[in-house]
C-alpha positions as CSV (number, residue, x, y, z in Angstrom):
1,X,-82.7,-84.7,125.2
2,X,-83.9,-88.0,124.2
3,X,-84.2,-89.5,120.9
4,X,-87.8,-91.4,120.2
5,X,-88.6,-93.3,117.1
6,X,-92.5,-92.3,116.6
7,X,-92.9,-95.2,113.6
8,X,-94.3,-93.9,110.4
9,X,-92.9,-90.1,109.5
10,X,-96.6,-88.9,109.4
11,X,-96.8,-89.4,113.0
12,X,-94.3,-87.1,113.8
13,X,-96.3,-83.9,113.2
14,X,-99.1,-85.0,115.2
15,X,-97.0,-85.7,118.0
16,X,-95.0,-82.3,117.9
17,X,-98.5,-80.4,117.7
18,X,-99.9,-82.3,120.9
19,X,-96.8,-81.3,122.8
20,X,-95.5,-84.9,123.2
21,X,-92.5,-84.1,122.0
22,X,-90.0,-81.0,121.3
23,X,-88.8,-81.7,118.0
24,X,-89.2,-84.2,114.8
25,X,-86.8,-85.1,112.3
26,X,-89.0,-85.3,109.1
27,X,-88.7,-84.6,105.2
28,X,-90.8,-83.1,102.8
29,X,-93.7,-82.3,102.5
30,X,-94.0,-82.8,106.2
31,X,-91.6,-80.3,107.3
32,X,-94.1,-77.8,105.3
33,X,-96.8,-79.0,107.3
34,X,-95.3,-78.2,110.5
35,X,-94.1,-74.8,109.0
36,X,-97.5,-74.4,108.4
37,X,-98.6,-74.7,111.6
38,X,-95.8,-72.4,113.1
39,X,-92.7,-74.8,114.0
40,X,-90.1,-73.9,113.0
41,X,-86.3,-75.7,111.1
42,X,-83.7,-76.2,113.4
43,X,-81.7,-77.6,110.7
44,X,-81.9,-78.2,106.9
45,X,-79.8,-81.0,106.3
46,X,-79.7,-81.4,102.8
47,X,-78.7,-77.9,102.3
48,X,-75.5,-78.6,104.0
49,X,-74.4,-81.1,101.2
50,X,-73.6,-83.9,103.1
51,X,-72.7,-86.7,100.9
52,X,-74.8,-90.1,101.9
53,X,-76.5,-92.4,100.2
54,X,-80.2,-92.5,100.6
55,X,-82.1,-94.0,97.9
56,X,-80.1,-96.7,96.4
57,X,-80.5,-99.5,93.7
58,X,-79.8,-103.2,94.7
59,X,-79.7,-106.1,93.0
60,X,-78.1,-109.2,93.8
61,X,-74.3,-109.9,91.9
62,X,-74.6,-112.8,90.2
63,X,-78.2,-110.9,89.0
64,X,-76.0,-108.2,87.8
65,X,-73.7,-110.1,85.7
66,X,-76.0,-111.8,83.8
67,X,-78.6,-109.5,82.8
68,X,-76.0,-106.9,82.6
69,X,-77.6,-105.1,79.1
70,X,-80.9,-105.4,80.5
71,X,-79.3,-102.9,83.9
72,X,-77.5,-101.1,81.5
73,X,-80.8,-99.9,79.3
74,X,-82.5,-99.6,82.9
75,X,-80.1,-97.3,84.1
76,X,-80.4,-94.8,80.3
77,X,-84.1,-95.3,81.5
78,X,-83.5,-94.0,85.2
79,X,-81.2,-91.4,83.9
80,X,-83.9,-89.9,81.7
81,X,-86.6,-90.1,84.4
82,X,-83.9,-87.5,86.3
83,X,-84.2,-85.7,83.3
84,X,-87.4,-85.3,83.4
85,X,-87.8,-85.1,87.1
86,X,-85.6,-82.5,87.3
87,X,-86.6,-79.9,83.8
88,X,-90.2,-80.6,83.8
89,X,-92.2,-79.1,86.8
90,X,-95.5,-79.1,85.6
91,X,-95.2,-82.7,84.4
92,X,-93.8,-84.2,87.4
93,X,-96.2,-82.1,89.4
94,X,-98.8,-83.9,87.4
95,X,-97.2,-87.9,87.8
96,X,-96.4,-87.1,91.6
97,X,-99.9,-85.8,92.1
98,X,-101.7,-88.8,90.4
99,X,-99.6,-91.5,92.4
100,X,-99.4,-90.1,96.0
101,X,-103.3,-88.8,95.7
102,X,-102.2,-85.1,96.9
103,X,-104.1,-82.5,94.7
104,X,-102.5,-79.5,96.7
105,X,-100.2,-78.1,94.2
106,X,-97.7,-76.1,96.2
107,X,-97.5,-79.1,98.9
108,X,-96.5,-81.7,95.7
109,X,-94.2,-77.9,94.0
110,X,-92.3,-78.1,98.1
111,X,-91.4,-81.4,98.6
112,X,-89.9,-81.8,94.9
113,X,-87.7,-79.2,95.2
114,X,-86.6,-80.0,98.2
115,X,-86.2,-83.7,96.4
116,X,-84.5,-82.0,93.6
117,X,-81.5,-80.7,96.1
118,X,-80.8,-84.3,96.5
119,X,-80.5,-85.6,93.2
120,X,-77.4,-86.2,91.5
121,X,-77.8,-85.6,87.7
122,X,-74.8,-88.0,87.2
123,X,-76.4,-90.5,89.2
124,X,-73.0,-91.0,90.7
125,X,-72.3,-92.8,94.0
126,X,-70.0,-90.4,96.2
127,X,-67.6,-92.8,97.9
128,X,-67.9,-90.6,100.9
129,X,-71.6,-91.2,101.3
130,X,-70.8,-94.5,101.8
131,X,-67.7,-94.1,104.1
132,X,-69.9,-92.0,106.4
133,X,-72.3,-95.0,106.6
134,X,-70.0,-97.4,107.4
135,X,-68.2,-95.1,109.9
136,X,-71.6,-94.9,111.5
137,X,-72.3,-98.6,111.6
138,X,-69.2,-99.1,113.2
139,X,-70.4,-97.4,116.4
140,X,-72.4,-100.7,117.1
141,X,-70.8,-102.9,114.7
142,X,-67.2,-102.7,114.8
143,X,-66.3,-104.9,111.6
144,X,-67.9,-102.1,109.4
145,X,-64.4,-100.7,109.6
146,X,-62.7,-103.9,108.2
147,X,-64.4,-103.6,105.0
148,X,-63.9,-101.7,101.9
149,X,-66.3,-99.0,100.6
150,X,-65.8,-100.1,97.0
151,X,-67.4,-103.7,98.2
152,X,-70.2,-101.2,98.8
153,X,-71.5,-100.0,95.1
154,X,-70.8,-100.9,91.4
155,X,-70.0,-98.1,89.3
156,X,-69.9,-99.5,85.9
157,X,-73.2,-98.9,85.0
158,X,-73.0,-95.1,85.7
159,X,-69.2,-95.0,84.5
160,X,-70.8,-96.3,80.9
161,X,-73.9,-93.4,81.5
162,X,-70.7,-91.1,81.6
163,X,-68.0,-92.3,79.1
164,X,-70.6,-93.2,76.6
165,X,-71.2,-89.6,76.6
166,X,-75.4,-90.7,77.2
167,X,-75.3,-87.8,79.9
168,X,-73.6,-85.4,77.9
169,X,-76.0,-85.8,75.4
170,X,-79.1,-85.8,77.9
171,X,-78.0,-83.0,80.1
172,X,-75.9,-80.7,77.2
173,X,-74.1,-77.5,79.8
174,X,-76.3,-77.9,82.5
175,X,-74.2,-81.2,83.5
């Protein structure tokens, strides 16, 4: 079996319905979309919990030590946006709707939840997600091994989320 990079993710569907190709790897709501039209998942990779980073925050370091209050109140900011994300359905329904243009409800209700399997409430780097990165990069780069995953993320301003007992506070049991 080959591997073919299509381009865009919406192309993938098109493709897999023309008979082009045998299989897509796709997110939601596009894996819906092909559910709809009778494909079906070969495998659900979030569900199996594999730690790796995939959305990340990046700002340069000299950036982040001098506007290091300014991160910090983005990251309370960010936090609560999880919050919200995550406890209010109907309202994030209602912001996702209004910025991607989709007014079917159940197609913007599928592919939060599946978001909402990602998320990590602590907003918490897993230093495996990053090891598994890096041990994939080496395949083609070997000095990815020579590094250190801790060179790769900067945990203070979660840490602070954390210790400062923010989270606690925001989350109450369910954290």
């Amino acid at each position: 079996m080959n591997y073919v990079r299509l381009g865009s993710i919406g192309q993938g569907i098109p493709a897999l319905k023309a008979g082009t190709i045998d299989a897509v790897t796709t997110s939601a709501p596009h894996d819906l979309f092909a559910q709809r039209l009778g494909f079906k998942v070969i495998l659900d990779i979030t569900a199996l919990k594999i730690p790796f980073a995939s959305t990340v925050l990046l700002s340069a370091r000299n950036t982040v030590d001098r506007k290091q209050a300014d991160l910090a109140k983005f990251m309370r900011a960010y936090a609560e946006a999880i919050h919200y994300f995550l406890t209010n359905a109907e309202g994030t329904n209602q912001i996702v709707a209004k910025y991607t243009k989709v007014e079917d409800r159940d197609v913007n209700a599928y592919a939060i939840d599946s978001e909402s399997k990602a998320v990590e409430r602590t907003l918490q780097i897993d230093p495996k997600g990053v090891e598994l990165i890096l041990a994939l990069i080496n395949k083609s780069m070997p000095q990815a091994q020579l590094v250190k995953t801790e060179e790769f993320y900067d945990p203070r301003f979660t840490n602070e989320l954390r210790d400062s007992g923010f989270l606690k506070r925001l989350w109450g049991e369910k954290l």
